[in-house]
N, C-alpha and C positions, 0 to 999 in steps of 0.2 A: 152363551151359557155362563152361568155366575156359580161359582163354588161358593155355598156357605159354609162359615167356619163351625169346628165343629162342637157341641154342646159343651158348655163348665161342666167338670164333674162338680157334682155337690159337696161331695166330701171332703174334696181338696180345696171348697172355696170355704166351707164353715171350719176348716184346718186353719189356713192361711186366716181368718179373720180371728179365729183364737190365738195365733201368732202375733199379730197386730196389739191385739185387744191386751194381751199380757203383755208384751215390750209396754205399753203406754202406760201400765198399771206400776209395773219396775220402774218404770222410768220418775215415775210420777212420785218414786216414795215408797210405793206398796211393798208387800210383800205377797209370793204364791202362797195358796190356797192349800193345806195338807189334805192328805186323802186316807181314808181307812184302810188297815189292812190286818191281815191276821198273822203276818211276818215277827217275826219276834226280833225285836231292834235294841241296839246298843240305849243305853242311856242319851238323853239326848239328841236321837235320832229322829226325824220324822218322813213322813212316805208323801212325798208331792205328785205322782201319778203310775200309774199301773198300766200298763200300754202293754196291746199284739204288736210286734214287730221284726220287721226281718231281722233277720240277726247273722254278720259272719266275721270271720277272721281273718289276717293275710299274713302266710307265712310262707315257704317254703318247707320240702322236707327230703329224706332221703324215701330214694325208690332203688329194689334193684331187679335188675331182670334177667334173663337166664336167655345163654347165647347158644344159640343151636348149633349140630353139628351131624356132622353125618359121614358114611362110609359108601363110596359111590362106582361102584363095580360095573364095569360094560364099555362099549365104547366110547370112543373120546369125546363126541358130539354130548353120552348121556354123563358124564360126567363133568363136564363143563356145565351144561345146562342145569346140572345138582348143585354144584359151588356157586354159581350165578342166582339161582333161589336161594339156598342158605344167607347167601350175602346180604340179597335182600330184604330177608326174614328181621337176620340180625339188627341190619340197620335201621326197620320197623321199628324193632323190640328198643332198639336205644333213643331214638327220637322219640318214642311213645315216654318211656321212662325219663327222660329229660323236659319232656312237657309238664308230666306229673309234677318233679320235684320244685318245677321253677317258682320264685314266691308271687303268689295269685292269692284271690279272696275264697276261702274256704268256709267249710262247716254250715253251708247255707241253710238255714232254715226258721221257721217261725218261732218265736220265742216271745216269753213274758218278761217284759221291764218294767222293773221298779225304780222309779228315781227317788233318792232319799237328800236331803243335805250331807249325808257323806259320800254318796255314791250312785253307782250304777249298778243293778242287780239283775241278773239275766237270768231266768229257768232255760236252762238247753241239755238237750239228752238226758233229761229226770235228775238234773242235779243245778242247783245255783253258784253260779259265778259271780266276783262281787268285784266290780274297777273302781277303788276306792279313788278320789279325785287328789290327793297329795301324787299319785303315784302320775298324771298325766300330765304329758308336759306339750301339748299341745291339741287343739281342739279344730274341726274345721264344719262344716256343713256346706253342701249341694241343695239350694232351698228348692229351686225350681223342679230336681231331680227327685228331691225326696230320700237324700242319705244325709249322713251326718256320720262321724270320725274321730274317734277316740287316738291319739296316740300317747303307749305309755312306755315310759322308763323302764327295759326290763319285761314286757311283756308284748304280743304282739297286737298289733292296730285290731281295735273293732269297728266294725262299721253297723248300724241302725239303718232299719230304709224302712218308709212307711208313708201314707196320708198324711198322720200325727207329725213327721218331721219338721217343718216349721216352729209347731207351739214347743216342742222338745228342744229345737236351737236355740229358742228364748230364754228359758226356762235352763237349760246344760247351764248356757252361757253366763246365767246370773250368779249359779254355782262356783263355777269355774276363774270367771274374772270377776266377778261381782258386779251391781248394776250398775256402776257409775261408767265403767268401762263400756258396757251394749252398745252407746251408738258410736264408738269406733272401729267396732270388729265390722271387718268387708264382708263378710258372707251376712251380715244382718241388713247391708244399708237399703235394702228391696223392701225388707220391713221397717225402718226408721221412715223409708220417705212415704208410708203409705197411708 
């Protein structure tokens, strides 16, 4: 019996060649392409793409939980057998609340990005958030995974996941380090050598 492997998605192959096709364009001298929008931009700003995408954050945070207790009348067997459930309740309730506050990727959900030359602009829960790129002091992307990684000075990591993420690492990255720097960055070299 012979396993065939299984279909390209399409979408992530005409992604990945839009990744391609702009690194060589950077590469080459170009510059990206702006894009319309009806956002209202600083002077001198301009809007290079408008992207669905995952969108979350990684922090940690406080949780508190409430310790149960109880008054356990009868005999010995049913009072022990009360403090023995309580016990257990409680130490439910604190490993539950310890899991909660530990720092993991939150706020997951779909969002609108804008990428501009100064920034990164997120619609999430009916309001815009804006990671301007002075503020980042380190960039990463998951090409094959489809994430990409903001981390800033002073605010907590974002992460982008999507189809789009390749032409996005391209494209952050040109921002970010400018293009002369592209084919050094290690998470690009899958597109450098393509």
């Amino acid at each position: 019996m012979t396993i065939e492997p299984l279909p390209a998605n399409p979408e992530w192959t005409a992604s990945w060649n839009a990744a391609v096709h702009l690194y060589r364009h950077l590469a080459a001298g170009g510059v990206p392409g702006e894009v319309a929008t009806s956002l209202l931009l600083a002077p001198g700003e301009a809007t290079y793409s408008d992207l669905t995408l995952g969108y979350s954050r990684f922090y940690g945070m406080d949780v508190t939980y409430e310790r149960s207790g109880g008054l356990f009348l009868g005999s010995p067997l049913f009072v022990a057998a009360g403090l023995a459930a309580n016990a257990v309740s409680n130490n439910i309730a604190k490993q539950r609340a310890q899991n909660m506050a530990a720092p993991q990727w939150r706020e997951h959900c779909a969002a609108r990005v804008v990428v501009t030359n100064y920034c990164v602009m997120c619609f999430v829960h009916g309001r815009w958030l804006r990671f301007a790129y002075p503020n980042v002091v380190d960039f990463n992307a998951d090409m094959l995974n489809g994430a990409c990684y903001l981390i800033f000075d002073g605010s907590e990591p974002l992460q982008l996941a999507g189809l789009q993420v390749p032409w996005l690492a391209v494209l952050l990255s040109s921002f970010l380090y400018g293009p002369d720097r592209l084919s050094t960055l290690p998470f690009l070299q899958s597109i450098t050598r393509a």
